[in-house]
C-alpha positions as CSV (number, residue, x, y, z in Angstrom):
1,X,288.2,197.2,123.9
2,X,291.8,196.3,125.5
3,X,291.3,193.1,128.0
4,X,294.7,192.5,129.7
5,X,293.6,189.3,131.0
6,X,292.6,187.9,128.0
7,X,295.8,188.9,126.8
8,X,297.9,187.2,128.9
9,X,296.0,184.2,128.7
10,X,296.2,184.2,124.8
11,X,299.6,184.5,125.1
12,X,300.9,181.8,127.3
13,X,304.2,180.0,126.4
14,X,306.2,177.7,128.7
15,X,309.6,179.4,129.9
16,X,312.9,177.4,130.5
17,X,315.6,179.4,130.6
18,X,315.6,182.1,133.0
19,X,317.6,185.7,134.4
20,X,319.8,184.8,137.1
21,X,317.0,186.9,139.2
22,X,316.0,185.4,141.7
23,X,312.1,186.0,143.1
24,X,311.7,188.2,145.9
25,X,309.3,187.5,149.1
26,X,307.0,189.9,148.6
27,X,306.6,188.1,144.4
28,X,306.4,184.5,145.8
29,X,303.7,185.9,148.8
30,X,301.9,187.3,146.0
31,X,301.7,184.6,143.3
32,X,300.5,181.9,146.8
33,X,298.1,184.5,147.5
34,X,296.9,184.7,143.7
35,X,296.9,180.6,143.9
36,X,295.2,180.6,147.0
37,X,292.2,182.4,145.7
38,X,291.5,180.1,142.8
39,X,288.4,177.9,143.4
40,X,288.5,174.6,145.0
41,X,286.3,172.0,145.2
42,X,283.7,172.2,148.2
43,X,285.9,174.6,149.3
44,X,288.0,172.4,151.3
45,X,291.6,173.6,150.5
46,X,292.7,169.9,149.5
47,X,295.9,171.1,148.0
48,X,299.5,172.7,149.3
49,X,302.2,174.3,147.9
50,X,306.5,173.8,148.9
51,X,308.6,176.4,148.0
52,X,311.9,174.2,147.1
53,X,315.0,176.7,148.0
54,X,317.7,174.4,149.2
55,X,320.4,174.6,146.3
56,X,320.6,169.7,147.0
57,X,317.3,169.4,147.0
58,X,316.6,171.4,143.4
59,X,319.5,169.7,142.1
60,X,317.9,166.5,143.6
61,X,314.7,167.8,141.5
62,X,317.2,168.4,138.2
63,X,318.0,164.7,138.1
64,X,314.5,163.1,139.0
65,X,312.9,165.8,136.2
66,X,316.2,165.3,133.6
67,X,315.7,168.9,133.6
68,X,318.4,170.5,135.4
69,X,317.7,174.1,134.3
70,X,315.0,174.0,137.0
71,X,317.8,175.0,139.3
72,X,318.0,178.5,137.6
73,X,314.8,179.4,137.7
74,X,313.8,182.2,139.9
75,X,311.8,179.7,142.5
76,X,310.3,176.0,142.3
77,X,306.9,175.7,143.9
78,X,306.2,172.2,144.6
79,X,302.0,171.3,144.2
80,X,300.6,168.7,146.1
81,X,297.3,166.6,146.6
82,X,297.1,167.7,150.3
83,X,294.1,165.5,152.7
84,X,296.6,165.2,155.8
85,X,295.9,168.6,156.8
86,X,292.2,168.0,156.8
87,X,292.6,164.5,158.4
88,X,293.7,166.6,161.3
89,X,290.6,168.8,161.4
90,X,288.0,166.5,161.1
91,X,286.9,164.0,163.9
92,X,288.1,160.5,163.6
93,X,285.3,158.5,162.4
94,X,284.9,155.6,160.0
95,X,283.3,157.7,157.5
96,X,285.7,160.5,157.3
97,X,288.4,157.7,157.2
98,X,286.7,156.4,154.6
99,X,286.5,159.6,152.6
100,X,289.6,161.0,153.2
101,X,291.2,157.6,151.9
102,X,289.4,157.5,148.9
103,X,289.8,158.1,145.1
104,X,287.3,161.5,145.3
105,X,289.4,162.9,147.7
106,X,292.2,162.0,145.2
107,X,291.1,163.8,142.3
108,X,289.6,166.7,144.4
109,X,293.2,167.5,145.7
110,X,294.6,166.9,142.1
111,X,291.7,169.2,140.7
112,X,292.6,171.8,143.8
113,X,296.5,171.7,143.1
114,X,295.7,171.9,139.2
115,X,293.5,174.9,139.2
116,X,295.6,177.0,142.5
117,X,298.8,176.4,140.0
118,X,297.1,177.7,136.8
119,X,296.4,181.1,138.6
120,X,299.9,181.3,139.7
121,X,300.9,181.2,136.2
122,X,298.6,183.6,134.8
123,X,299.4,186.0,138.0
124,X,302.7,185.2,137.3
125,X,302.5,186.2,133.5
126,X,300.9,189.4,134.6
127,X,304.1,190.7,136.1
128,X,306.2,190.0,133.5
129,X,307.4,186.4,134.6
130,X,307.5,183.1,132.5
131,X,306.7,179.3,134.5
132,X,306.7,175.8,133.2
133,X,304.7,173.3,135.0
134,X,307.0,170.2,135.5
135,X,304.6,167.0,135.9
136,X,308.3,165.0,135.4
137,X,308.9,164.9,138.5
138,X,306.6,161.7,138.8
139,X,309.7,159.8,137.3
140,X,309.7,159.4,141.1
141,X,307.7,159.9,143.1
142,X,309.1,158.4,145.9
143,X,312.2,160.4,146.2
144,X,310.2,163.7,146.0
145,X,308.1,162.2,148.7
146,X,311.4,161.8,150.6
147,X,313.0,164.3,149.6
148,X,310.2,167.2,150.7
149,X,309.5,164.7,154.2
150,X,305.8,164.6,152.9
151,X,303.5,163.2,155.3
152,X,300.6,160.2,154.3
153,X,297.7,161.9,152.4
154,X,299.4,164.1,150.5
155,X,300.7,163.6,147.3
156,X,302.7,165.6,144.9
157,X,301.6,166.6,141.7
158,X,303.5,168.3,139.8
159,X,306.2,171.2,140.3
160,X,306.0,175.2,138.9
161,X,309.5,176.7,138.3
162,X,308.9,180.2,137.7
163,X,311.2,183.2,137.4
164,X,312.0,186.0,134.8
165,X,312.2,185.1,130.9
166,X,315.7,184.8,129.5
167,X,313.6,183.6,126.4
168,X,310.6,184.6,124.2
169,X,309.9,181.1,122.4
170,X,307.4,181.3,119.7
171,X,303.5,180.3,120.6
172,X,303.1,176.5,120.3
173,X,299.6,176.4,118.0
174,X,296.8,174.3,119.4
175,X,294.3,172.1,118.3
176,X,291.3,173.6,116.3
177,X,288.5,173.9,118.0
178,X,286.8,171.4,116.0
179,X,289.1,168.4,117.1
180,X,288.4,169.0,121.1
181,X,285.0,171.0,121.9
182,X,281.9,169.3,120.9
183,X,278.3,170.2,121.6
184,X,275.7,167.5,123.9
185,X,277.8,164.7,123.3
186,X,281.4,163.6,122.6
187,X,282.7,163.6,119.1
188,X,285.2,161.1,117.8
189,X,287.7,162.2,114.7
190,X,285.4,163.1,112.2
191,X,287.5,165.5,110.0
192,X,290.7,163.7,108.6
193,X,290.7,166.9,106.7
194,X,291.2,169.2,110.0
195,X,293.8,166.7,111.7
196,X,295.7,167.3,108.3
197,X,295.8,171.0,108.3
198,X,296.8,170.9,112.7
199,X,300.0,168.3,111.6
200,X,301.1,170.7,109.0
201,X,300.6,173.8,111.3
202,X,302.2,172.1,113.7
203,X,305.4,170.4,111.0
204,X,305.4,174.3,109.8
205,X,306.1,175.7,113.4
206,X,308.6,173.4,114.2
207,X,311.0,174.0,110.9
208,X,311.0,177.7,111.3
209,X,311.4,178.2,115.0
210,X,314.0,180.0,116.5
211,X,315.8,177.1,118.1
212,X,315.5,173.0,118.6
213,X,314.3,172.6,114.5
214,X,312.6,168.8,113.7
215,X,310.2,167.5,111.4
216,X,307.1,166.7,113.6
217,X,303.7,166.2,113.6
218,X,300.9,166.5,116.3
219,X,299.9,163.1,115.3
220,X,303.6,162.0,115.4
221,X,304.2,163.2,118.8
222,X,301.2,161.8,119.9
223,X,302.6,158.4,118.8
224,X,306.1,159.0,120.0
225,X,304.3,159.8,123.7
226,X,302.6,156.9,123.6
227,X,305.6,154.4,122.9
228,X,307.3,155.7,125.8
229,X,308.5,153.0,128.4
230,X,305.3,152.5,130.6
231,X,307.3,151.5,133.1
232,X,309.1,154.7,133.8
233,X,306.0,155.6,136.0
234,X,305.0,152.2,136.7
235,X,304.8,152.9,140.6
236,X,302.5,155.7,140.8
237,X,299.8,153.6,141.9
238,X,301.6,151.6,144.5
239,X,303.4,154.9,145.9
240,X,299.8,156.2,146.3
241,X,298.6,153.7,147.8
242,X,301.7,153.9,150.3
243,X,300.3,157.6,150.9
244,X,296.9,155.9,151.9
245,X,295.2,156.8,148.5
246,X,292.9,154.7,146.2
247,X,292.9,152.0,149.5
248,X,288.9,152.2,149.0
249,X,286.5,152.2,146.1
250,X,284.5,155.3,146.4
């Protein structure tokens, strides 16, 4: 039996080059209205979303993400960790101080942003559109936070530039199931023999792919993330602190 959801799902690849098309207002009403019915935790709403439409302030975005072709997408929707709205709802009292300020309320907005923006996607995807999700714009966090006048408690996660495919990239494989879901209890690498067959499904995909050929491994790239500069991001903690984040233990 046919399951349309399933298919899109299954067939997921990131999109980077895009139609000159631009999105209209009743697609980007939609897709927030598709993102706005994902689940959230406690249902408290800790998230937000900026549609970025100023030709500066996307190329501002281009040279913060190193990836200018964000400009040409059809839109940019900005995600972000959102408290200050709730701040402003609830009574000022040393406890909800306390918990709006802390690291829960943190990850619950992260966890809120993360989920809204995965049903944009896969709404997206069901009208024929293609999205990356750009978590590079934490190169800095500061500027976006200038840039976008974000108030404190709220934080920006990542951005969504979506549009309409100028590409169909082939599928990136993933990990067998056997590397990443375990049963009662967490499973360190166990089968040498499965991380072997995943790097040379992975060295295979990228020597025959369309464009951007390389000899690479899963286990390569791994490494080659891992040496990056940690200091490239070395604020994040500091600017969210300045948004009155992780200023409390709980």
């Amino acid at each position: 039996m046919a399951n349309p959801t399933l298919d899109t799902l299954l067939n997921h690849r990131s999109i980077r080059r895009f139609t000159a098309e631009k999105l209209t207002a009743a697609e980007v009403t939609t897709l927030v209205d598709a993102a706005q019915h994902a689940p959230t935790s406690t249902f408290s709403q800790q998230y937000s979303i900026i549609s970025i439409t100023d030709p500066q302030q996307l190329a501002t975005l281009g040279d913060i993400t190193g990836h200018h072709w964000l400009e040409k997408a059809g839109h940019f929707f900005l995600f972000l960790a959102d408290q200050y709205r709730n701040a402003q709802l609830a009574p000022k009292t040393s406890t909800t101080t306390a918990n709006l300020h802390s690291t829960d309320k943190l990850l619950a907005g992260i966890f809120d942003a993360s989920i809204a923006a995965e049903a944009m996607v896969v709404a997206g995807e069901s009208l024929g559109l293609g999205s990356t999700i750009m978590g590079s714009i934490l190169n800095d966090a500061d500027q976006v936070i200038s840039l976008c006048q974000l108030p404190p408690l709220t934080f920006p996660v990542f951005g969504l530039a979506m549009g309409h495919p100028a590409e169909q990239p082939e599928q990136k494989p993933r990990l067998p199931q056997s590397l990443m879901h375990f049963t009662n209890h967490y499973q360190p690498l166990a089968s040498t023999a499965d991380l072997a067959s995943y790097d040379q499904t992975i060295a295979d995909y990228y020597q025959s792919r369309g464009t951007h050929q390389r000899a690479e491994t899963f286990s390569h790239h791994i490494a080659a993330e891992l040496s990056r500069d940690p200091q490239q991001r070395a604020k994040l903690a500091q600017v969210l602190q300045a948004q009155g984040f992780l200023n409390s233990l709980p």
